[in-house]
C-alpha positions in Angstrom: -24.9 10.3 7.4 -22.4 13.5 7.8 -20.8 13.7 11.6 -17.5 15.4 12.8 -14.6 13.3 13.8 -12.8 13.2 17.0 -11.3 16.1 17.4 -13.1 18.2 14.9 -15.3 21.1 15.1 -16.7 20.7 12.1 -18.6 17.9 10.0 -15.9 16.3 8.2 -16.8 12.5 7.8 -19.8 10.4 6.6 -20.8 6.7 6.8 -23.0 5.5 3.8 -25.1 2.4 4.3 -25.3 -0.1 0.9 -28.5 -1.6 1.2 -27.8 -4.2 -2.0 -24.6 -5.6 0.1 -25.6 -4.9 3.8 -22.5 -3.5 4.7 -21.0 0.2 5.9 -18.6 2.9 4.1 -16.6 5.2 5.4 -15.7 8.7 3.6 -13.4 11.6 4.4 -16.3 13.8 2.3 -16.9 17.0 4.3 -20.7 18.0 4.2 -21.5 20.6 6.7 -25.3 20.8 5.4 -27.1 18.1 2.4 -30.3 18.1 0.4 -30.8 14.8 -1.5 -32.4 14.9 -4.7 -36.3 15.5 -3.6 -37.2 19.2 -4.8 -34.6 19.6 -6.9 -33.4 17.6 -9.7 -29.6 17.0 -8.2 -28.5 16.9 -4.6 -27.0 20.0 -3.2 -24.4 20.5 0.2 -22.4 22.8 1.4 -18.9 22.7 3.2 -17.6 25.0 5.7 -13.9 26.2 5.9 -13.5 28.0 8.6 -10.1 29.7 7.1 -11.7 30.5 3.5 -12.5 33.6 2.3 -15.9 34.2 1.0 -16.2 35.3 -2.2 -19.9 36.8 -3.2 -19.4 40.2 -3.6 -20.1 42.1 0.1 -18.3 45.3 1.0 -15.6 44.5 3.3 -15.7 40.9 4.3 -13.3 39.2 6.0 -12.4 35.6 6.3 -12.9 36.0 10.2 -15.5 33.5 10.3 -14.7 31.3 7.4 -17.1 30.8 4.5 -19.1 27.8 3.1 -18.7 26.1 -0.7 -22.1 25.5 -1.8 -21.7 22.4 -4.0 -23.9 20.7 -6.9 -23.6 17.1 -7.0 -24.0 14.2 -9.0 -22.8 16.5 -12.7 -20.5 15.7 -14.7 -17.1 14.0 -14.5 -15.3 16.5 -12.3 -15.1 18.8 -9.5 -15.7 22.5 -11.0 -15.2 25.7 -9.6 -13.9 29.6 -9.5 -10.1 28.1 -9.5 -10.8 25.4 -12.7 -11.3 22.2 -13.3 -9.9 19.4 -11.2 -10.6 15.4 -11.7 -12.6 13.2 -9.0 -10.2 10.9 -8.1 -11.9 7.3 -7.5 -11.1 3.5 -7.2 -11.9 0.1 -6.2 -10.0 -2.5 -5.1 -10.8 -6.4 -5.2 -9.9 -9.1 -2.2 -7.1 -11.6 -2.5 -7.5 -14.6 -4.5 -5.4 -17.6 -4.8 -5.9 -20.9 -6.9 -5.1 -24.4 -6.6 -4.9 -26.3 -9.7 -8.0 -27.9 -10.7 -7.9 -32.7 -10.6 -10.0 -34.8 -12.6 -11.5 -37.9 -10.9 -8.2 -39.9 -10.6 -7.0 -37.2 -8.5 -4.2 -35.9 -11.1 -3.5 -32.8 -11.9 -5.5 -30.7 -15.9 -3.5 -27.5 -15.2 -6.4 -25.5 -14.7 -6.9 -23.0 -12.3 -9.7 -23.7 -9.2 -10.3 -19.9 -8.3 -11.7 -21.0 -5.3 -8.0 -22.2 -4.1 -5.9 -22.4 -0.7 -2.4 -21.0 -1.4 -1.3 -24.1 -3.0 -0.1 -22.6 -6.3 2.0 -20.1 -7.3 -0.2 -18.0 -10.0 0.9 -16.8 -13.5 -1.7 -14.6 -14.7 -1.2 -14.3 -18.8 -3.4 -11.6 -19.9 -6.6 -10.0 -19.1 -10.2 -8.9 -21.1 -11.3 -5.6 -19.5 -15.2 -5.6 -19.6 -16.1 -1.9 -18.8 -20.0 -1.1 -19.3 -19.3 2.7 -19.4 -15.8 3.9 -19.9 -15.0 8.0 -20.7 -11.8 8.7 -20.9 -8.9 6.2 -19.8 -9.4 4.0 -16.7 -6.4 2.4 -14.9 -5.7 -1.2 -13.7 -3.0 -2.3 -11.3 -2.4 -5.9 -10.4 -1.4 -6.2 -7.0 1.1 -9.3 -5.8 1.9 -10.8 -2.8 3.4 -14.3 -2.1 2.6 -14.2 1.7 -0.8 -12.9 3.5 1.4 -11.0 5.7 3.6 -9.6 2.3 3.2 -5.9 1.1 1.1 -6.3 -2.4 2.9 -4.8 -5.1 1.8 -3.8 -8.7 2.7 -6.2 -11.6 6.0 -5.6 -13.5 4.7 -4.4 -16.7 1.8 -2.1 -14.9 -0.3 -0.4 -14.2 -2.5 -0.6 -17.0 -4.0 2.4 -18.6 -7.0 1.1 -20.2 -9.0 2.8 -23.1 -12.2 1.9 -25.0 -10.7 0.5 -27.3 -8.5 -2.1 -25.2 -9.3 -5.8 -26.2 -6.8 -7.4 -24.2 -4.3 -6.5 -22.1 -0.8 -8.8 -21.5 0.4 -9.4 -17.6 3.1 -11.3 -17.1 2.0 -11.2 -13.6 2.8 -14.1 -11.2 2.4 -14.3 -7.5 0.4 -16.8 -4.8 -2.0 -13.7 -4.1 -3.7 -11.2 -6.5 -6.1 -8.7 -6.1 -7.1 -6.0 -9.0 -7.7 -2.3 -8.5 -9.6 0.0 -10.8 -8.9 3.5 -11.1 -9.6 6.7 -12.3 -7.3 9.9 -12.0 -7.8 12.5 -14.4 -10.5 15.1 -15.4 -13.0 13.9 -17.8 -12.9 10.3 -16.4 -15.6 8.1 -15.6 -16.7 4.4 -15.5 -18.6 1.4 -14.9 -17.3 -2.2 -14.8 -18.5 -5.2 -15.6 -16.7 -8.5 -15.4 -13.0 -9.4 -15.2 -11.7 -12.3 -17.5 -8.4 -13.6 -17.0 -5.7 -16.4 -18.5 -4.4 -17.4 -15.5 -3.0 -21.0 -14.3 -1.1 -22.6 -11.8 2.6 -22.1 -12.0 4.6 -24.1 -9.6 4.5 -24.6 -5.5 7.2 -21.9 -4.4 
């Protein structure tokens, strides 16, 4: 669904409800009019700038009252158009996790790490096994660390990590009591699909 903000006189944001997940999205995409894929093959939109100039070719037109982009969707990797080439810039970003470190039945300690932790540990992640279903071009992954819920996250020392198709494993040296992983795309001709993350990671100490 396309609506304007507050403040705007034009359609300039959209909510998008996943059905799978039961949850909303918000998007700065600026739609003023959309056909979904029905009659024709690909959806089609259009978004009005009211300071563009309109560039079919009738004599003597002025960019008094703006002009509209007409826009094919879902083609291709990136956005293309009169002034070239440009990529669709595009990520996702996990939650927080934290371990503790997993205790056999007497209660001591194997060194392992419980994902499904409290805070307890400090975590040392190793290395990493990227597990992309689709991957064109490079992909990027940034390991964000934090030692506090109320820290600013910050990427790994030795990333980000650009990531190609033919990336088996990738080494960290990460360590921090929170992680979360973002997945990234920011260049033309880049596009992908992930799978699932593996990591070495274990518990490294209480402070």
């Amino acid at each position: 669904m396309f609506y304007p903000a507050s403040g705007s006189e034009q359609i300039n944001r959209c909510v998008t409800f996943n059905y799978g997940e039961n949850v909303w999205t918000t998007s700065s995409l600026a739609r003023t009019s959309y056909l979904d894929q029905s009659v024709f093959e690909l959806p089609y939109a259009t978004a009005y700038d009211k300071t563009a100039l309109p560039n079919f070719p009738i004599q003597g037109i002025t960019n008094k009252y703006g002009a509209s982009t007409y826009y094919e969707h879902e083609k291709g990797t990136d956005q293309v158009n009169s002034s070239g080439t440009t990529s669709i810039n595009a990520y996702i970003q996990s939650g927080d996790f934290d371990i503790s470190a997993t205790r056999d039945i007497t209660g001591q300690s194997t060194g392992m790490a419980d994902f499904r932790g409290d805070g307890e540990f400090i975590m040392s992640m190793r290395r990493f096994v990227p597990d992309f279903k689709v991957l064109t071009g490079n992909s990027k992954i940034t390991l964000l660390l934090n030692d506090y819920p109320s820290g600013t996250a910050t990427s790994s020392p030795l990333g980000p990590f650009t990531i190609t198709s033919s990336t088996d494993k990738v080494d960290t040296r990460a360590r921090g009591r929170l992680l979360s992983i973002k997945i990234e795309n920011d260049a033309v001709g880049e596009t992908w699909r992930y799978g699932t993350l593996r990591v070495d990671a274990r518990p490294d100490g209480r402070r």
